[in-house]
C-alpha positions as protocol buffer text, in pm:
chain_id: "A"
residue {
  index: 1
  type: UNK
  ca { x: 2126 y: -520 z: 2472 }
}
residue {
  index: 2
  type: UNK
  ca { x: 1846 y: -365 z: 2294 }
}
residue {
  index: 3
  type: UNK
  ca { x: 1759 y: 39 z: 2268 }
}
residue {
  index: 4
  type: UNK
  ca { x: 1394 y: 101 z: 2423 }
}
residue {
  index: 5
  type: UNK
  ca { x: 1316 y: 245 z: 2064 }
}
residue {
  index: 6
  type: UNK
  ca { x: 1386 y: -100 z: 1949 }
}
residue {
  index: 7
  type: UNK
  ca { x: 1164 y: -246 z: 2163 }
}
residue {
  index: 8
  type: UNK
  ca { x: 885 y: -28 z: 2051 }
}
residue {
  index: 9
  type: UNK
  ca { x: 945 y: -108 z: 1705 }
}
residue {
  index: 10
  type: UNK
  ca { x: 957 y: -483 z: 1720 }
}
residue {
  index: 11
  type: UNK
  ca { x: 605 y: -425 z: 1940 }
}
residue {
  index: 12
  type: UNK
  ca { x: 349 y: -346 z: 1620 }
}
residue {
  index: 13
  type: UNK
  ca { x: 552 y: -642 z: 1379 }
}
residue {
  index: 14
  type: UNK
  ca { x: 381 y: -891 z: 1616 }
}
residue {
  index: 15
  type: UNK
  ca { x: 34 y: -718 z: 1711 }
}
residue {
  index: 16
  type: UNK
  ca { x: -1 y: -637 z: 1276 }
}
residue {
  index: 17
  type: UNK
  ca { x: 122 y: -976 z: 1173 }
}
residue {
  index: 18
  type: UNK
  ca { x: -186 y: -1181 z: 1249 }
}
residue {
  index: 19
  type: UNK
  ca { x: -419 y: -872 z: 1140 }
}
residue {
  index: 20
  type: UNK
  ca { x: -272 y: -812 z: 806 }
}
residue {
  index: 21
  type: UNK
  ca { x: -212 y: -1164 z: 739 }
}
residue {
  index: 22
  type: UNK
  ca { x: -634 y: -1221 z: 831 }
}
residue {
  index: 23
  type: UNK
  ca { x: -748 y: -938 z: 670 }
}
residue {
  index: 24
  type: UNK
  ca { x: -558 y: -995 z: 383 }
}
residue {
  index: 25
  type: UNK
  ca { x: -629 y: -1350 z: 322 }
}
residue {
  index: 26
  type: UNK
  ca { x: -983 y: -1273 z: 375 }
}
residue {
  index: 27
  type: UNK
  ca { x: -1018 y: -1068 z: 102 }
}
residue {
  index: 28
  type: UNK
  ca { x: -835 y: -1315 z: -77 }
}
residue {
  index: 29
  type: UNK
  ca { x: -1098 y: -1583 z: 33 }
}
residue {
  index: 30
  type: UNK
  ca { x: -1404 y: -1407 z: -69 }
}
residue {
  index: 31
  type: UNK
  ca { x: -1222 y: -1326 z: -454 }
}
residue {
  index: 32
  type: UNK
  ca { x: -1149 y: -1736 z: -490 }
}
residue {
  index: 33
  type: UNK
  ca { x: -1479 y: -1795 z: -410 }
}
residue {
  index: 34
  type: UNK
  ca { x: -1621 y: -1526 z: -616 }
}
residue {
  index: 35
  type: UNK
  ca { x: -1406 y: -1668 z: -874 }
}
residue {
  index: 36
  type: UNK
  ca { x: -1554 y: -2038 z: -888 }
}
residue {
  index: 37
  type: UNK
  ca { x: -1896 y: -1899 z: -891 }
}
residue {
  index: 38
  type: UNK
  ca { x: -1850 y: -1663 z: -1200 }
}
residue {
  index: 39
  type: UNK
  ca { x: -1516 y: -1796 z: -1355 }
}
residue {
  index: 40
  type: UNK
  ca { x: -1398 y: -1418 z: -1440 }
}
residue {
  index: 41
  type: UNK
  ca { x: -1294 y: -1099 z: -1223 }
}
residue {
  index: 42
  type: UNK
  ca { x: -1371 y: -768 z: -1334 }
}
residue {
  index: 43
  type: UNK
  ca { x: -1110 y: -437 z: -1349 }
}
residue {
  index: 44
  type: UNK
  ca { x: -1156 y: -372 z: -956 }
}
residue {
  index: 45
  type: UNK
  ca { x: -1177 y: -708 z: -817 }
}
residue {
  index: 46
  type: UNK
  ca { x: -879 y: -785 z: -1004 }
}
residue {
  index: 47
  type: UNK
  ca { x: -659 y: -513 z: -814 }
}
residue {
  index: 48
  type: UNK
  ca { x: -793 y: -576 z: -519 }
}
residue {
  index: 49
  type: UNK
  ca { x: -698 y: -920 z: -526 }
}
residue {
  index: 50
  type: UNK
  ca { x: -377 y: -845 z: -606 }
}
residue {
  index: 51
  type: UNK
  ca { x: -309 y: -553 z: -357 }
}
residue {
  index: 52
  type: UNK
  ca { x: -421 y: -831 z: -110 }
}
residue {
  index: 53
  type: UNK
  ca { x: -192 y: -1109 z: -221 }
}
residue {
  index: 54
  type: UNK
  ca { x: 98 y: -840 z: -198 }
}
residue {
  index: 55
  type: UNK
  ca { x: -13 y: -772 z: 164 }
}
residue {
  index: 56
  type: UNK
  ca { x: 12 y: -1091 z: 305 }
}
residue {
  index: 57
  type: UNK
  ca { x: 378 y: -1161 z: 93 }
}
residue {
  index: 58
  type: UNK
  ca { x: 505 y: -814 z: 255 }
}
residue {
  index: 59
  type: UNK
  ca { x: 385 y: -884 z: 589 }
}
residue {
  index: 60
  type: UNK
  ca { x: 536 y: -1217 z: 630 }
}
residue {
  index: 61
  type: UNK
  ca { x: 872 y: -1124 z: 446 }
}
residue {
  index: 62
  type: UNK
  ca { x: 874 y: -760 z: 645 }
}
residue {
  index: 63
  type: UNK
  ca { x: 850 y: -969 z: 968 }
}
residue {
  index: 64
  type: UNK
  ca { x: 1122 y: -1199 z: 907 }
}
residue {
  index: 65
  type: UNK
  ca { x: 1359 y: -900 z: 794 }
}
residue {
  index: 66
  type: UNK
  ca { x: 1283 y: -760 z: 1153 }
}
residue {
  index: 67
  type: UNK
  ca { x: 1352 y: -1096 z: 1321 }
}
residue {
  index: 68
  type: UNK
  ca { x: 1699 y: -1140 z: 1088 }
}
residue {
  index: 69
  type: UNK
  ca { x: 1768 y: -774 z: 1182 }
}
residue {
  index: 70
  type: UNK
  ca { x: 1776 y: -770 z: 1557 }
}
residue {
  index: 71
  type: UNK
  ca { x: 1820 y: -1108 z: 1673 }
}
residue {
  index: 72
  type: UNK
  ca { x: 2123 y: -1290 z: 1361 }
}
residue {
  index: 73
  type: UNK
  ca { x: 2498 y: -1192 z: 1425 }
}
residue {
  index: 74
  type: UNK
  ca { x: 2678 y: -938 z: 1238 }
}
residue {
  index: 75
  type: UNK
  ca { x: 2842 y: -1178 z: 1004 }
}
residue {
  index: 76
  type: UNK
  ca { x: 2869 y: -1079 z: 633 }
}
residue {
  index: 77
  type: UNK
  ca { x: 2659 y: -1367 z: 507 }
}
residue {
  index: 78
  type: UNK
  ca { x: 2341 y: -1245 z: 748 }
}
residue {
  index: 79
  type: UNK
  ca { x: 2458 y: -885 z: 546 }
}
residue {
  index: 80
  type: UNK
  ca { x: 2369 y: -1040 z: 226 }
}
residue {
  index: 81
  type: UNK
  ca { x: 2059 y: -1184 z: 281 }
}
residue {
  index: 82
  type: UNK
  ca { x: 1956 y: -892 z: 500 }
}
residue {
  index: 83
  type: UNK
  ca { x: 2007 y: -693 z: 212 }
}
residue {
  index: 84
  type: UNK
  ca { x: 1800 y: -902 z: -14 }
}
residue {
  index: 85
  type: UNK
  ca { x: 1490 y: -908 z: 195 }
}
residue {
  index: 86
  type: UNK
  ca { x: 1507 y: -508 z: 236 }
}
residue {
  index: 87
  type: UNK
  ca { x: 1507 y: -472 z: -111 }
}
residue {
  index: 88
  type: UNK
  ca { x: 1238 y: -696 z: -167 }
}
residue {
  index: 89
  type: UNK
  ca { x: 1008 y: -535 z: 56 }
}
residue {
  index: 90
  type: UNK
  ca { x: 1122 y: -226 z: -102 }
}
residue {
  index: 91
  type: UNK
  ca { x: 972 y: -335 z: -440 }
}
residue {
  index: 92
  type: UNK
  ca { x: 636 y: -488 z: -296 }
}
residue {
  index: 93
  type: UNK
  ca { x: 582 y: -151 z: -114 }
}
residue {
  index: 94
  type: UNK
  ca { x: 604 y: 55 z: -482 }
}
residue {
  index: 95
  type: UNK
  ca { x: 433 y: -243 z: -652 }
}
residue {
  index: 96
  type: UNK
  ca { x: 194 y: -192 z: -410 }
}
residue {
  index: 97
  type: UNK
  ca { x: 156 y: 189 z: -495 }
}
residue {
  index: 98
  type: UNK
  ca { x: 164 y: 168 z: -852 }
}
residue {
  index: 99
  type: UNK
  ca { x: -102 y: -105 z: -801 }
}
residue {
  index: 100
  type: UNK
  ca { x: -335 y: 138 z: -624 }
}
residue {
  index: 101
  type: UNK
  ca { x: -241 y: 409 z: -825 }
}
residue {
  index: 102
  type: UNK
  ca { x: -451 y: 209 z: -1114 }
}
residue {
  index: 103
  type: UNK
  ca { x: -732 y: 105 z: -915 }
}
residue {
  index: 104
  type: UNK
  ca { x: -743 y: 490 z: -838 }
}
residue {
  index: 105
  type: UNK
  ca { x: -699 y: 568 z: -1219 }
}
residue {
  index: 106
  type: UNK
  ca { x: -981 y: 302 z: -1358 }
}
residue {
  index: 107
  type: UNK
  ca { x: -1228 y: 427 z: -1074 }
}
residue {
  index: 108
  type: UNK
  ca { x: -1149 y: 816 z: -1210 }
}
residue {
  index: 109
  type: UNK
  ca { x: -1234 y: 714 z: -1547 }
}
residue {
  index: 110
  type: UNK
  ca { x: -1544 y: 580 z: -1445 }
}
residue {
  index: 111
  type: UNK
  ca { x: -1664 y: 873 z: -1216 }
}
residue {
  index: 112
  type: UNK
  ca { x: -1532 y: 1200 z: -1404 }
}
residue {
  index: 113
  type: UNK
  ca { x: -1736 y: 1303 z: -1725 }
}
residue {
  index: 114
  type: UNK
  ca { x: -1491 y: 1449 z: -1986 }
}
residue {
  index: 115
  type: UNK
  ca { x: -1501 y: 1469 z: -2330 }
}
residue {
  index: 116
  type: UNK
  ca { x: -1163 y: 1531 z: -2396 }
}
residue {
  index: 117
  type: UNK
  ca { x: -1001 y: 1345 z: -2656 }
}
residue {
  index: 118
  type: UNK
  ca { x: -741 y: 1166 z: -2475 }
}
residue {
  index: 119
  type: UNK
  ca { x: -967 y: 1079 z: -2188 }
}
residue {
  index: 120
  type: UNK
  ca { x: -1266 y: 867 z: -2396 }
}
residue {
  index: 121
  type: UNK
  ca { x: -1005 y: 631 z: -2574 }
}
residue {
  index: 122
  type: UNK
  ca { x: -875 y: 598 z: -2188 }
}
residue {
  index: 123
  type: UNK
  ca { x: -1220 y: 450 z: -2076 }
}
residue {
  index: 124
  type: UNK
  ca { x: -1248 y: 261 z: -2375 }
}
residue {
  index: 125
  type: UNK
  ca { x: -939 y: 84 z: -2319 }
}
residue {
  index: 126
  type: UNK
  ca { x: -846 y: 102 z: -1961 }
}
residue {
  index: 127
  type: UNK
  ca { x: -1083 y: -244 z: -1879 }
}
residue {
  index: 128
  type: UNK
  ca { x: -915 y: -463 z: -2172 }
}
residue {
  index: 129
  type: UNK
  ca { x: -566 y: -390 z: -2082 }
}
residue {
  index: 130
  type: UNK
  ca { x: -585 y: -356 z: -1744 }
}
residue {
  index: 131
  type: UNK
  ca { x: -422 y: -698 z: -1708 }
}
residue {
  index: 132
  type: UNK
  ca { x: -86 y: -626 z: -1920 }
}
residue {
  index: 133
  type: UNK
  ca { x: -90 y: -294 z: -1797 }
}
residue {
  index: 134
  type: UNK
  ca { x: -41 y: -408 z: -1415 }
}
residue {
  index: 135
  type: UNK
  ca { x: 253 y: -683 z: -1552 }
}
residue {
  index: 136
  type: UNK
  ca { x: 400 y: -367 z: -1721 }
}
residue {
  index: 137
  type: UNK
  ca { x: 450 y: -158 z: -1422 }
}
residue {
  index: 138
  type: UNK
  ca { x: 516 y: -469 z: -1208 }
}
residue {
  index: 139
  type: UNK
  ca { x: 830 y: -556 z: -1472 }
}
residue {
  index: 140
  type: UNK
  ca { x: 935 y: -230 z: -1511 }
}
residue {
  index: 141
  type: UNK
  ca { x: 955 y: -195 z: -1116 }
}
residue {
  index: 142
  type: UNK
  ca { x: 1154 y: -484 z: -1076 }
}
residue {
  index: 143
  type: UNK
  ca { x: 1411 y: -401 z: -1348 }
}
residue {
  index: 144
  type: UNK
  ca { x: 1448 y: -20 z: -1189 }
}
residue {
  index: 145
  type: UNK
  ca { x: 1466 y: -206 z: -839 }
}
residue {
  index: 146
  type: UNK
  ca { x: 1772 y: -457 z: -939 }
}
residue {
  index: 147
  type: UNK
  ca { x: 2063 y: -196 z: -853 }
}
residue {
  index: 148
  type: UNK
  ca { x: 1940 y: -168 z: -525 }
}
residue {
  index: 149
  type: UNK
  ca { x: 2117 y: -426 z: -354 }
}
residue {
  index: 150
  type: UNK
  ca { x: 2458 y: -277 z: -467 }
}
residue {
  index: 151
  type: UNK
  ca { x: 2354 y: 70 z: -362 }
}
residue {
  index: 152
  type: UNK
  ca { x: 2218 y: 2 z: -6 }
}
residue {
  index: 153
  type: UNK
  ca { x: 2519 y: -81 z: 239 }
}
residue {
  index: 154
  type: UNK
  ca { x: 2398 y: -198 z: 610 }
}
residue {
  index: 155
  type: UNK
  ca { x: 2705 y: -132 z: 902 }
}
residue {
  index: 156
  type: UNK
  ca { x: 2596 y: -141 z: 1235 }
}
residue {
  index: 157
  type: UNK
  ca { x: 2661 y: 148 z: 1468 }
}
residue {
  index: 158
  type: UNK
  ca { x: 2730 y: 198 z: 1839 }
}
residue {
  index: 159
  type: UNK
  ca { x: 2483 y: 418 z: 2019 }
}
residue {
  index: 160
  type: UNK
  ca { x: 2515 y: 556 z: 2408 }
}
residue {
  index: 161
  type: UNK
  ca { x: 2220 y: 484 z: 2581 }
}
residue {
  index: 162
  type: UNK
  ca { x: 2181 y: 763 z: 2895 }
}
residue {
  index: 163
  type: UNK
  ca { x: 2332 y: 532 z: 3145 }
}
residue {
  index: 164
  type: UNK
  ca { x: 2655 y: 503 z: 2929 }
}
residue {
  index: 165
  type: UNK
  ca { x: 2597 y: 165 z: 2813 }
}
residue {
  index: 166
  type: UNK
  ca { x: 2685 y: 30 z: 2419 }
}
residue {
  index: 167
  type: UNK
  ca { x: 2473 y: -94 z: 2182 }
}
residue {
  index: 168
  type: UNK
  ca { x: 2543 y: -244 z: 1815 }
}
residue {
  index: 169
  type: UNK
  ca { x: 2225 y: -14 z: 1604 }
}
residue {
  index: 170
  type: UNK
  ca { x: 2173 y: -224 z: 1251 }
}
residue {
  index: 171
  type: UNK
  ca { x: 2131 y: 78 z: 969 }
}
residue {
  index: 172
  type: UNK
  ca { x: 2129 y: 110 z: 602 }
}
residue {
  index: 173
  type: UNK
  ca { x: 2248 y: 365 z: 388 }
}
residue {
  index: 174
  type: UNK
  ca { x: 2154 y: 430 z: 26 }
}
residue {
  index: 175
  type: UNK
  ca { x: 2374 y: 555 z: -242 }
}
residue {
  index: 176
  type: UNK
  ca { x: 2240 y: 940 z: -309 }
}
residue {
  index: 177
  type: UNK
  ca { x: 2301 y: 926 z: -649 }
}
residue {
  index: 178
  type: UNK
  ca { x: 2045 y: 634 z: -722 }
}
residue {
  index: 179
  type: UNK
  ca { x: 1783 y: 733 z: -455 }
}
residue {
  index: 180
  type: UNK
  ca { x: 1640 y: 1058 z: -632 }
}
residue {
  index: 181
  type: UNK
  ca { x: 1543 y: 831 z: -973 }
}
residue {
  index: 182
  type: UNK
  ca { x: 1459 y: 545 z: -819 }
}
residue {
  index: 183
  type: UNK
  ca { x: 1230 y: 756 z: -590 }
}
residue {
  index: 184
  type: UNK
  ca { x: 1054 y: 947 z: -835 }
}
residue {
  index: 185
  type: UNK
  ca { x: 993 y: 582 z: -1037 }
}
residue {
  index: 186
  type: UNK
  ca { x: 912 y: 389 z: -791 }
}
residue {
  index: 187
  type: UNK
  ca { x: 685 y: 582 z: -577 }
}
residue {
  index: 188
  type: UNK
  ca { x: 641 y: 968 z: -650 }
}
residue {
  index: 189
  type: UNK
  ca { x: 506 y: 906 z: -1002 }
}
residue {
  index: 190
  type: UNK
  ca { x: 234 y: 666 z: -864 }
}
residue {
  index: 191
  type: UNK
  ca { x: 126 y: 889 z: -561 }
}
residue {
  index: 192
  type: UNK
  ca { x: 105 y: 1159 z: -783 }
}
residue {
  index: 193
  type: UNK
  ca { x: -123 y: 905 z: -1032 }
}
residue {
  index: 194
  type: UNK
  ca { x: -321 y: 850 z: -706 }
}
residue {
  index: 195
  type: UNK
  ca { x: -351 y: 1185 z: -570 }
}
residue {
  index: 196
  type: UNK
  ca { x: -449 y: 1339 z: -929 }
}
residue {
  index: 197
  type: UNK
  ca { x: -731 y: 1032 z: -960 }
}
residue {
  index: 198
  type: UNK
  ca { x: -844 y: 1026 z: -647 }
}
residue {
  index: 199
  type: UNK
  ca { x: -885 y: 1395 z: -634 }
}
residue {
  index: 200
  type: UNK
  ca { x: -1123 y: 1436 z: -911 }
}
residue {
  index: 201
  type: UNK
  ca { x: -1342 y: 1110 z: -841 }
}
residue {
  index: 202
  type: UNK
  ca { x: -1434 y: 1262 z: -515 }
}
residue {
  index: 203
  type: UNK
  ca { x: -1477 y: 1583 z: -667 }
}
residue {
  index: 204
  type: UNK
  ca { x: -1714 y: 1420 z: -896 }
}
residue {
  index: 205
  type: UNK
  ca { x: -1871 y: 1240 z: -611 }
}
residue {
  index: 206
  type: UNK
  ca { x: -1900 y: 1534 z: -367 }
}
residue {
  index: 207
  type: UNK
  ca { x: -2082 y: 1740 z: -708 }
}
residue {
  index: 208
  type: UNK
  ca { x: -2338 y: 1431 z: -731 }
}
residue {
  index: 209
  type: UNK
  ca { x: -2401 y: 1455 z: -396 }
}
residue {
  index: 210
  type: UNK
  ca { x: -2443 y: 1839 z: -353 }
}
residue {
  index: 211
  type: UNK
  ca { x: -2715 y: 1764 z: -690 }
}
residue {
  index: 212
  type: UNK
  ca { x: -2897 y: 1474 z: -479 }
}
residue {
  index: 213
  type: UNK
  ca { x: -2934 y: 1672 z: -177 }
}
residue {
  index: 214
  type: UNK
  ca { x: -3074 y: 1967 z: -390 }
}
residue {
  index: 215
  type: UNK
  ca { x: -3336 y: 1787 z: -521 }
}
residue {
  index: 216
  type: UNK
  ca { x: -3453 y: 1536 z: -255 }
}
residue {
  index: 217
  type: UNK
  ca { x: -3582 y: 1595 z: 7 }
}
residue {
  index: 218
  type: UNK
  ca { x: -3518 y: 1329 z: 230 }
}
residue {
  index: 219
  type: UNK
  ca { x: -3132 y: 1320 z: 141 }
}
residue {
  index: 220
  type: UNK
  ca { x: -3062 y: 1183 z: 471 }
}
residue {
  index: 221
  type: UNK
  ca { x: -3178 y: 839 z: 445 }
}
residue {
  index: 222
  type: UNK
  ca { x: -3130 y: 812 z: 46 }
}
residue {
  index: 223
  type: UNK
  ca { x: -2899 y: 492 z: -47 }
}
residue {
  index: 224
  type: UNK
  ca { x: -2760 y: 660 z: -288 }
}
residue {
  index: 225
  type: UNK
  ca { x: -2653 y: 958 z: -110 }
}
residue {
  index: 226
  type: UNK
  ca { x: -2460 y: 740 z: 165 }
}
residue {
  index: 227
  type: UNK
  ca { x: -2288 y: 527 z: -76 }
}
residue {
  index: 228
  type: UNK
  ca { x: -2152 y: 824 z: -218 }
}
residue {
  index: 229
  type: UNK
  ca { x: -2001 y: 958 z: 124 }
}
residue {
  index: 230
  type: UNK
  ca { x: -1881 y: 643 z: 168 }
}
residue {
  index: 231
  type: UNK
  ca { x: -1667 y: 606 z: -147 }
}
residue {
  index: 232
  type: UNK
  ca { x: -1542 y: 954 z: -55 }
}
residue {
  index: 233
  type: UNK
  ca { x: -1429 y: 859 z: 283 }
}
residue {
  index: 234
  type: UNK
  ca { x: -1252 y: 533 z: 130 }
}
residue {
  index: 235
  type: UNK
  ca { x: -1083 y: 770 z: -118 }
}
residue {
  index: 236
  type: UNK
  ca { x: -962 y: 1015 z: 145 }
}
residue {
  index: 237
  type: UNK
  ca { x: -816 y: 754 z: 397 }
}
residue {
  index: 238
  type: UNK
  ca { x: -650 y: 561 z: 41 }
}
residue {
  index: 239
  type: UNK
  ca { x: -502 y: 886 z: -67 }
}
residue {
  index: 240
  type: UNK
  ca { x: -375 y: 942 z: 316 }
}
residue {
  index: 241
  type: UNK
  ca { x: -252 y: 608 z: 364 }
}
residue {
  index: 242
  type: UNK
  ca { x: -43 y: 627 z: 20 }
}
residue {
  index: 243
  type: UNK
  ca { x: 111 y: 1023 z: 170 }
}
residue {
  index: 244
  type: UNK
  ca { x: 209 y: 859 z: 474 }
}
residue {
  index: 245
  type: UNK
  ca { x: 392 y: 553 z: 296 }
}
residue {
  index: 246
  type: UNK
  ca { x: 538 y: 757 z: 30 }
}
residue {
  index: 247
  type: UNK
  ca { x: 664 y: 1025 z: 306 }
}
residue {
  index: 248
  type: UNK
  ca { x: 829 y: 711 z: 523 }
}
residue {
  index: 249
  type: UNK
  ca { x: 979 y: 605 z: 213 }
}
residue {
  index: 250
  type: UNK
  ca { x: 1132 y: 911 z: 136 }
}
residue {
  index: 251
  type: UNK
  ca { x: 1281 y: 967 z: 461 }
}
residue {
  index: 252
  type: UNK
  ca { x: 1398 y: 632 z: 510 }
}
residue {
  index: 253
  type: UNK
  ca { x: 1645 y: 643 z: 200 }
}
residue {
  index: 254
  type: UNK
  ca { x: 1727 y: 914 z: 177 }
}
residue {
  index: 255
  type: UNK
  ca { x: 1735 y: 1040 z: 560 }
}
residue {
  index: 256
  type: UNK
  ca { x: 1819 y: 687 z: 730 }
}
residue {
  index: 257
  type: UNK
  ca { x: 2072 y: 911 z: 980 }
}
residue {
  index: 258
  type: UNK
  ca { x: 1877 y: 1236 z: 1048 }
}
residue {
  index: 259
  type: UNK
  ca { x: 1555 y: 1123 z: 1135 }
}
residue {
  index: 260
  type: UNK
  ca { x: 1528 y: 1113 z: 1540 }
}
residue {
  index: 261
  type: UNK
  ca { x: 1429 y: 837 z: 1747 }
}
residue {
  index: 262
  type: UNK
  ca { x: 1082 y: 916 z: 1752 }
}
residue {
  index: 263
  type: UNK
  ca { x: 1023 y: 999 z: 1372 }
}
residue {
  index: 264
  type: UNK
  ca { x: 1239 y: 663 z: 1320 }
}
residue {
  index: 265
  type: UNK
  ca { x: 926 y: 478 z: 1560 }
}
residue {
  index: 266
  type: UNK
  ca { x: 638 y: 667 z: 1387 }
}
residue {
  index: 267
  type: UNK
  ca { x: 770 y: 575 z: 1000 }
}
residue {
  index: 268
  type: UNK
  ca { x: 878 y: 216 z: 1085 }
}
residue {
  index: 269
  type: UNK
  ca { x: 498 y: 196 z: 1294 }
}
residue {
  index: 270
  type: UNK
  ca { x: 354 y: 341 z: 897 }
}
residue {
  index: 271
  type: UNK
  ca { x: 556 y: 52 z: 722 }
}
residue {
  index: 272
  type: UNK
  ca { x: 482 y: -239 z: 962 }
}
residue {
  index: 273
  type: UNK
  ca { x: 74 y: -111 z: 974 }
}
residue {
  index: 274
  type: UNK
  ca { x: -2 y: -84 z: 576 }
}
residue {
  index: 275
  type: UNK
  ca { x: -96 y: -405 z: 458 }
}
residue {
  index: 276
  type: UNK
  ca { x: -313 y: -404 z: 755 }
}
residue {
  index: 277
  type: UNK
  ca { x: -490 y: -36 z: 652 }
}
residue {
  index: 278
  type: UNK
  ca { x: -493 y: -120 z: 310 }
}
residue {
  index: 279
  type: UNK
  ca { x: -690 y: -396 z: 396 }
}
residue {
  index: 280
  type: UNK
  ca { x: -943 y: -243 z: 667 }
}
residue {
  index: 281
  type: UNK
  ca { x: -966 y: 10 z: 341 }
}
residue {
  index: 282
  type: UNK
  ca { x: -1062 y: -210 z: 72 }
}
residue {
  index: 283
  type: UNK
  ca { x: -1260 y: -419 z: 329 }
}
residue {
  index: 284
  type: UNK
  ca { x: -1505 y: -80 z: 430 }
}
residue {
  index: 285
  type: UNK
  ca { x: -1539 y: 36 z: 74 }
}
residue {
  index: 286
  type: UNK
  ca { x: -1640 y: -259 z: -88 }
}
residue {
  index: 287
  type: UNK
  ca { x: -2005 y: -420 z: -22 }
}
residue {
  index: 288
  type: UNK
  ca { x: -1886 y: -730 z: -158 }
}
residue {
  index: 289
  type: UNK
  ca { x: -1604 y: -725 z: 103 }
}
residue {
  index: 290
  type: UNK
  ca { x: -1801 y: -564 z: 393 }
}
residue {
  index: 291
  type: UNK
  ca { x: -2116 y: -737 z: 391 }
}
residue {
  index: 292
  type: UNK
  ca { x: -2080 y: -1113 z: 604 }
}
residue {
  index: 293
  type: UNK
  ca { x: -1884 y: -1368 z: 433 }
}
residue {
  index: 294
  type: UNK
  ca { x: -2154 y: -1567 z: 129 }
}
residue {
  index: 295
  type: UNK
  ca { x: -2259 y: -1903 z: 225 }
}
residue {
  index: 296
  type: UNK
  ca { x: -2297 y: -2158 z: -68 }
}
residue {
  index: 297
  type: UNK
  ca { x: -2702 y: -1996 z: -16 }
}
residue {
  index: 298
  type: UNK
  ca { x: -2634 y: -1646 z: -33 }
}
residue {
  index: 299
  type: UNK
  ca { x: -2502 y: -1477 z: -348 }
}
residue {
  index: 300
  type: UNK
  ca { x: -2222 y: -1230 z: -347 }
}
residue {
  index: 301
  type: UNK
  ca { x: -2344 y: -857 z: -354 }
}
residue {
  index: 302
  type: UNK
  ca { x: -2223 y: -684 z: -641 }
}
residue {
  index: 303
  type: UNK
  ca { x: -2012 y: -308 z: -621 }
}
């Protein structure tokens, strides 16, 4: 029999699975056809295509790792395999961060006026690498990800409920002595990337905006002005998003036993909802995403 805490986790894999697998594969839709109109993507476009593909990959292969998790026997084989999948999601959830974490760099560069010396040949180069740079830090995180499987170890553990009654609790436990490096690789390095970027575009943005309300006078309506506020809004919910899947993370490895029932509900809620914020994200901060879906008679708006 199941724990009600299991039961409330295996809720939002159902009600996010057709959301993040829409959303996702919308954004994916409008890209493809952007695609055949103007054979090319730029910096952006490119990222967000790929943060989207990596949604709808995690959200089907998170789903099935909940399914194999609470309803396959114990045997060592459905161990294995378990093991596998974790780790996989594992990787698309860093490959995911150090994905946004350059979409948050390239947008920096564009925003923030410095003339430092290190920061022009940054700008200069950023949009003509951009492509090897992402394989990079996609390669590297699969090569720092491929001792995982012999460092996470699932056993199954009997819990009381409060009317006395047994029941077999799947958990995984990490080897301590891996976590901290793989950790600060795979996800604190990125956040950090994506807190430091994302920090000084909107302080750019917020200092453009203070200048166009100081001398307009009719600030309110100005186009400008709103689609300022709105790429600082976008920015703030990114940057929370990315806290609140780095902090589940965290606690996940390298807590898996400490963390009570309810944090254990509120960080597995986090992982099973992020392909499906990401999206709603990307999808409110991007006119060529938010405006309705182009017709073969309407073009695509630009960003």
């Amino acid at each position: 029999m199941w724990l009600v805490s299991d039961i409330i986790r295996l809720v939002p894999v159902f009600f996010n699975l057709v959301p993040g697998v829409t959303l996702n594969s919308y954004i994916v839709a409008v890209y493809v056809r952007e695609w055949r109109r103007k054979k090319g993507f730029n910096v952006p476009d490119r990222i967000v295509l790929l943060l989207a593909l990596t949604g709808i990959v995690y959200q089907i292969t998170f789903t099935i790792e909940v399914l194999k998790f609470y309803f396959e026997s114990h045997s060592s084989p459905g161990k294995s395999l378990q093991i596998y999948i974790v780790v996989f999601n594992i990787f698309l959830m860093n490959g995911n961060l150090w994905n946004t974490a350059w979409l948050s760099l390239y947008y920096c560069l564009k925003l923030v006026k410095c003339s430092h010396r290190i920061f022009l040949p940054l700008q200069r180069r950023l949009s003509s690498s951009i492509t090897q740079i992402l394989i990079v830090s996609l390669v590297g995180l699969f090569f720092i990800s491929l001792p995982l499987p012999w460092t996470l170890h699932l056993h199954y553990k009997i819990i009381k409920d409060p009317s006395g009654m047994n029941h077999t609790h799947p958990v995984i436990d990490m080897d301590v002595r891996y976590v901290p490096l793989y950790m600060v690789l795979g996800s604190l390095l990125p956040f950090l990337l994506i807190f430091l970027c994302i920090g000084l575009s909107v302080r750019s943005l917020l200092s453009h905006v203070h200048q166009i309300r100081h001398h307009s006078s009719q600030f309110s309506s100005s186009p400008q002005l709103e689609g300022h506020l709105r790429a600082v809004r976008t920015m703030i919910l990114q940057v929370c998003l990315c806290l609140a899947l780095y902090l589940t993370l965290y606690d996940d490895l390298l807590f898996p036993i400490e963390i009570g029932t309810v944090a254990k509900v509120v960080s597995f809620t986090i992982i099973t909802c992020y392909p499906s914020f990401q999206a709603a994200i990307s999808i409110q901060g991007n006119p060529k995403l938010r405006n309705r879906p182009p017709t073969r008679d309407t073009p695509i708006c630009s960003t």
